[in-house]
C-alpha positions as CSV (number, residue, x, y, z in Angstrom):
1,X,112.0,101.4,111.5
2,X,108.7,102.1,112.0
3,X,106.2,104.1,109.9
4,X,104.8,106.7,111.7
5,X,101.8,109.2,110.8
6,X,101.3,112.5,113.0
7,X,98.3,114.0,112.8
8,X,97.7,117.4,114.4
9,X,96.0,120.8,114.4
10,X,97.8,123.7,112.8
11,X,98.2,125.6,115.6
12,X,100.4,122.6,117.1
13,X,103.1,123.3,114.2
14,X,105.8,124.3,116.9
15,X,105.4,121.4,119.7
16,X,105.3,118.9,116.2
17,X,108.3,120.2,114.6
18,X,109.9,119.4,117.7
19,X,108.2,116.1,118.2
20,X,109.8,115.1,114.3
21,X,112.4,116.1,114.8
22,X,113.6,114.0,117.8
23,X,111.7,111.0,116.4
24,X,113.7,111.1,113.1
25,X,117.1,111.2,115.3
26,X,116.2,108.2,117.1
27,X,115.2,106.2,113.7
28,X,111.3,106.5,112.9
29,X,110.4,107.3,109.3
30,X,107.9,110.3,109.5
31,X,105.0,111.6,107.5
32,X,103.3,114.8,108.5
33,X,101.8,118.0,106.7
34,X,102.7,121.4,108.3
35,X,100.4,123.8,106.1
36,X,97.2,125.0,107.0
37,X,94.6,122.6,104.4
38,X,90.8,123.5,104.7
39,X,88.9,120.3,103.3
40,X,84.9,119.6,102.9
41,X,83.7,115.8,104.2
42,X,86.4,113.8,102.8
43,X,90.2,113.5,103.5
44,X,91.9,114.5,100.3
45,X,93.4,111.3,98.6
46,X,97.4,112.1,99.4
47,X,96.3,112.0,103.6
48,X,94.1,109.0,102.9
49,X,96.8,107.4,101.3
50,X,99.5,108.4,104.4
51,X,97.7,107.3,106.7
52,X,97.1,103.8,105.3
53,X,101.2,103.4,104.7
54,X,101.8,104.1,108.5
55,X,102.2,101.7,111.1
56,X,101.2,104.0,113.9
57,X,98.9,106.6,113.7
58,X,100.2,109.4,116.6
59,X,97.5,112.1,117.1
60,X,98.8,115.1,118.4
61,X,95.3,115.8,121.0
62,X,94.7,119.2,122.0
63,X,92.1,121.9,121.9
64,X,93.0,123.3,118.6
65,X,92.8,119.4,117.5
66,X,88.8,119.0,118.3
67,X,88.3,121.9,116.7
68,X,89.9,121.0,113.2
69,X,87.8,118.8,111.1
70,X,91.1,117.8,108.8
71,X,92.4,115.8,112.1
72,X,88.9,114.6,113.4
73,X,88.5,113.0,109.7
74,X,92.2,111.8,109.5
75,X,92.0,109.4,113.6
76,X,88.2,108.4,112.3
77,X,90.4,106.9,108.9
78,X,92.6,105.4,111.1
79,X,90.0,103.8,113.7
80,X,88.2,102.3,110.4
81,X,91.6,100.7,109.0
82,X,92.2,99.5,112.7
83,X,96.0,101.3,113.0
84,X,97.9,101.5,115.8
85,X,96.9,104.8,117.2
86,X,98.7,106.8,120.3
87,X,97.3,110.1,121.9
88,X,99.9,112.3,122.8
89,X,97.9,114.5,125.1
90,X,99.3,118.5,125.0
91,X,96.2,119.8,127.0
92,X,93.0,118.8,129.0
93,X,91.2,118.6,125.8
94,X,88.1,116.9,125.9
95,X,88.3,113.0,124.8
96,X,86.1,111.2,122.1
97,X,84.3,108.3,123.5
98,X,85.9,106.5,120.4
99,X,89.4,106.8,122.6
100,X,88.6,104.5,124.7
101,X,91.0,101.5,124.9
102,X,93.5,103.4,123.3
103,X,97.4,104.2,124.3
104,X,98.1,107.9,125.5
105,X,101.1,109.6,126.3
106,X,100.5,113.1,128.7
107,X,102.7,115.8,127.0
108,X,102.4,118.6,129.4
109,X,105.9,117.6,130.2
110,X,107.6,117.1,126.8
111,X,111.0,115.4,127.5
112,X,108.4,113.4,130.2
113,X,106.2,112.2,127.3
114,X,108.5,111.4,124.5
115,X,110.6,109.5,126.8
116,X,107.2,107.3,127.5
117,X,106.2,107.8,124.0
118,X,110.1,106.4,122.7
119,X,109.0,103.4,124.7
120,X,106.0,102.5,123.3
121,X,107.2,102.6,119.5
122,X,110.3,100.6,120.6
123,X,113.0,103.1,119.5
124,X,116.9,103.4,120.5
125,X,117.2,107.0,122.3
126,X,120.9,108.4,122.0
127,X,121.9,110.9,124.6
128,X,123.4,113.5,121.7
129,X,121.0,115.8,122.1
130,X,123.4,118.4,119.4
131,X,122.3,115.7,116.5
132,X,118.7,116.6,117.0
133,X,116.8,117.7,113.9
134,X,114.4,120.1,113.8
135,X,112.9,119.7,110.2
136,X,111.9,122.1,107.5
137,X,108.3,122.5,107.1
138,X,109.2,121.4,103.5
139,X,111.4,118.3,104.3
140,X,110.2,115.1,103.6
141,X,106.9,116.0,103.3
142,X,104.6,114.4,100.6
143,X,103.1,117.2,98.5
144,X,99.4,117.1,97.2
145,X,98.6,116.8,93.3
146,X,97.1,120.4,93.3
147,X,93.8,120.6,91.5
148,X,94.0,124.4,90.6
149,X,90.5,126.6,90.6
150,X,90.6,129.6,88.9
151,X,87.2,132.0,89.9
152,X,86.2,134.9,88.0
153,X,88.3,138.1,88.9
154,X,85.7,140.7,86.6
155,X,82.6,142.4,88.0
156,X,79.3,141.0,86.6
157,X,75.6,142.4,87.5
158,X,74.2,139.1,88.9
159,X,70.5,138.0,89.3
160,X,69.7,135.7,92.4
161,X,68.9,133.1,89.9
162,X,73.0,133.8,88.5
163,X,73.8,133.4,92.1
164,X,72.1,130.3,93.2
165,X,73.7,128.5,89.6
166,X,77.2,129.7,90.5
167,X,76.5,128.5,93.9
168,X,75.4,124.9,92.6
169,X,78.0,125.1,90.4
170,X,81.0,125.4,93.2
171,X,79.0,123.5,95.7
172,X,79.5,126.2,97.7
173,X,77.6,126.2,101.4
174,X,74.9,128.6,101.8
175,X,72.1,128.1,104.5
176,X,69.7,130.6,102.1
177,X,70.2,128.7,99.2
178,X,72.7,125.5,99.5
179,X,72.4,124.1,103.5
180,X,74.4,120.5,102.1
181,X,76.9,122.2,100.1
182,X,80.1,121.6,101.6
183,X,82.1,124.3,100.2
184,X,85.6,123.9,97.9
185,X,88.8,122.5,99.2
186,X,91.2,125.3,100.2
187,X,94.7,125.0,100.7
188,X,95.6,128.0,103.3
189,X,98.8,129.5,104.5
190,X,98.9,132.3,106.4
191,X,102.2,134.7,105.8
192,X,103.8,137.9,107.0
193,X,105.0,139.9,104.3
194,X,105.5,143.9,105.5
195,X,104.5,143.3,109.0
196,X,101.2,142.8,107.6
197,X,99.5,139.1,107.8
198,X,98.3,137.4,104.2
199,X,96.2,134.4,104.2
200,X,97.2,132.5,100.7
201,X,95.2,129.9,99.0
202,X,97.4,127.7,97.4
203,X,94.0,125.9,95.2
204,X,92.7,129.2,94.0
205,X,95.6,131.5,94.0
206,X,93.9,134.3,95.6
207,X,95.9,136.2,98.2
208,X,93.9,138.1,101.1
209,X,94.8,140.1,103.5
210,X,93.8,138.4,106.8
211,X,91.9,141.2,108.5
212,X,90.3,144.1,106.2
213,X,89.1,146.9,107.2
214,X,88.9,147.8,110.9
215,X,85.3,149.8,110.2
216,X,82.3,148.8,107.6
217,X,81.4,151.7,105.6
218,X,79.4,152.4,102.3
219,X,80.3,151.0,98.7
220,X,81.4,154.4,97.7
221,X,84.0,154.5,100.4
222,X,85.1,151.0,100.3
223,X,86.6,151.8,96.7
224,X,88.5,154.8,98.4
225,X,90.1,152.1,100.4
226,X,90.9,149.8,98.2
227,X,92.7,152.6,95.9
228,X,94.4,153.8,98.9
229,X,95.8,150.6,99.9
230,X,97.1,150.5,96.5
231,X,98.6,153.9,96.5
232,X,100.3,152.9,99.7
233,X,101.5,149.5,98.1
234,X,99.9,147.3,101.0
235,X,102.4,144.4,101.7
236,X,104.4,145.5,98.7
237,X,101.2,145.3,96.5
238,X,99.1,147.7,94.6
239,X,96.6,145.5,92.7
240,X,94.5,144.8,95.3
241,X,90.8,144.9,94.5
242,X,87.2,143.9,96.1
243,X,86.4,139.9,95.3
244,X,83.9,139.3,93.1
245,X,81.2,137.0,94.7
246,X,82.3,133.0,93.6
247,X,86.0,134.3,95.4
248,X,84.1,135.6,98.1
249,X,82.0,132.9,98.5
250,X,84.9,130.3,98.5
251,X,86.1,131.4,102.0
252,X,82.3,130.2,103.2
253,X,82.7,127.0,105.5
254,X,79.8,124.5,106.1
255,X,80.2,125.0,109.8
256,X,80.9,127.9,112.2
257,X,83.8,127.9,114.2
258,X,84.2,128.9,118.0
259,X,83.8,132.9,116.7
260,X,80.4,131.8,115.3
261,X,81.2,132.5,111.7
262,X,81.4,130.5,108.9
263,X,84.9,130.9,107.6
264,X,88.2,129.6,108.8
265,X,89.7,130.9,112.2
266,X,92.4,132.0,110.4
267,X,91.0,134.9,109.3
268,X,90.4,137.8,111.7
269,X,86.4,138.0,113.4
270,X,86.0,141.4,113.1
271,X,85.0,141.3,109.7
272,X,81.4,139.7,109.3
273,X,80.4,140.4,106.3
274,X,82.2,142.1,103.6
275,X,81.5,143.5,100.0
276,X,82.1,142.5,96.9
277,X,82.4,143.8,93.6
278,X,79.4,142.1,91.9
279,X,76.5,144.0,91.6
280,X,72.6,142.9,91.4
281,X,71.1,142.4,87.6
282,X,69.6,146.1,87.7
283,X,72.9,147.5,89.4
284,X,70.6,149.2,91.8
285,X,72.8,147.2,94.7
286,X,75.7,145.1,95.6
287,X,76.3,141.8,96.8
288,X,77.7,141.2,100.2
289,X,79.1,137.8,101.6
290,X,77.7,137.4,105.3
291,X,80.2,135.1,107.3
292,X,77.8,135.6,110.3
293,X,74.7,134.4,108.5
294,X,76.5,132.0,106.2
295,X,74.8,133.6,103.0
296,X,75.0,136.0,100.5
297,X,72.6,139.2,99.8
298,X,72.0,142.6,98.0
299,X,72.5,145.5,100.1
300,X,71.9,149.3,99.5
301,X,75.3,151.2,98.1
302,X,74.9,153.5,101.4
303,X,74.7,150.1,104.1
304,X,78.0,150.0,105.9
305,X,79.7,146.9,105.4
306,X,83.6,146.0,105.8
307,X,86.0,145.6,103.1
308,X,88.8,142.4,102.4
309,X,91.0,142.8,99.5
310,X,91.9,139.8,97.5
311,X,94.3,140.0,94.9
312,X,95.4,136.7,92.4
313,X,98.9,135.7,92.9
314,X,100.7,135.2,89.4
């Protein structure tokens, strides 16, 4: 039975599900990791340790996949410990010249590929296509020893020296103040709870709403809309609040991505830089998180900026 590691962008959950679950019918012992994980320059030590048990490293290849740095980190571990490695190619992605040499299945047609794909790994096909298994994201899968970050949820008047130790202190990335820092590890999931989208962060239990406001607007009126979301129970909740700056900060990224902010695509564009709840050392302004410019500054109580609620998940 052979070993198998999948590796492939989030956005290829439903085309891998479906890859898993035929591949477990027809006898290969699978690891893969469904949930969204947002990592700094390193693979976190449970992939690193996957990917050397496998036999055969398959990487999923598709647009989505260039673009995560989890799966980019995860073939490059592979290609060092010289696995086995099979691109199964869902679009005309563009290729790494470290491919070359390599095996590849085309899986624009998907019965196509994992017929050509079941032939390369050596594995007995049956024809019972009712004894196929679509998996649970949560079957099977080996779960990460969670190293839990708790950030400070109370307002503090903050000095740009406060600012730039906090930021030293996280490691947080910062092109003011911190161009090498390479952010915290997130774990992200993004949910649906009230026909409203959540993005969760399993490491630092914060709970976001995925968009925010849909206009930026002064300090004063940004409070108005964080009480009336409570009021109105948003998503079933009414303690959500403005993050103070470290929780802010934490959804910074150490590159941009194809919207040309520094925060994960998961979360909507619109919102390029948001406010916080921590106010400068003289509480003459507030500090606002600026995705676009990948920093952090005071602005005036009157500037219009947009508004993200966060709330901590008990």
């Amino acid at each position: 039975m052979p070993k198998i590691f999948i590796s492939h962008a989030w956005e290829d959950n439903e085309i891998s599900r479906k890859l898993v679950g035929q591949l477990r019918r027809d006898g290969a012992e699978i690891w893969i990791y469904y949930t969204h994980i947002e990592i700094g320059n390193r693979l976190p030590e449970f992939i690193r340790k996957a990917i050397e048990w496998c036999d055969i490293f398959v990487l999923l290849w598709s647009k989505s996949a260039t673009n995560s740095f989890c799966v980019n980190l995860e073939w490059q571990h592979a290609l060092n410990l010289k696995k086995r490695i099979i691109l199964c190619l869902l679009d005309d992605a563009k290729q790494s010249a470290s491919f070359n040499g390599l095996l590849y299945v085309n899986f624009s047609n998907f019965e196509q590929g994992y017929d050509n794909l079941t032939h390369l790994l050596n594995l007995n096909i049956t024809d019972d296509k009712e004894q196929e298994d679509i998996p649970d994201e949560n079957e099977n899968i080996i779960k990460p020893i969670l190293t839990p970050i708790k950030f400070r949820e109370e307002p503090r008047k903050l000095s740009d020296d406060d600012v730039s130790t906090m930021i030293e202190k996280y490691n947080f990335f910062d092109l003011k103040r911190n161009e090498n820092g390479l952010g915290i590890e997130k774990q992200l999931e993004i949910q649906e709870v009230k026909d409203e989208k959540l993005i969760i962060d399993q490491l630092s239990g914060l709970m976001w709403q995925q968009a925010g406001s849909l206009e930026s607007m002064w300090y004063k009126e940004a409070k108005s809309w964080i009480e009336d979301i409570n009021r109105n129970s948003y998503a079933g909740y009414n303690d959500w609040r403005l993050p103070t700056l470290e929780e802010a900060m934490s959804l910074m990224k150490n590159e941009k991505g194809n919207d040309g902010l520094y925060i994960d695509t998961l979360f909507d564009s619109k919102q390029l830089w948001i406010w916080t709840s921590d106010l400068s050392d003289n509480a003459s302004r507030v500090w606002v998180v600026f995705f676009n410019y990948g920093s952090c500054y005071v602005n005036c109580f009157d500037f219009n900026n947009f508004v993200r609620a966060v709330r901590s998940e008990k």
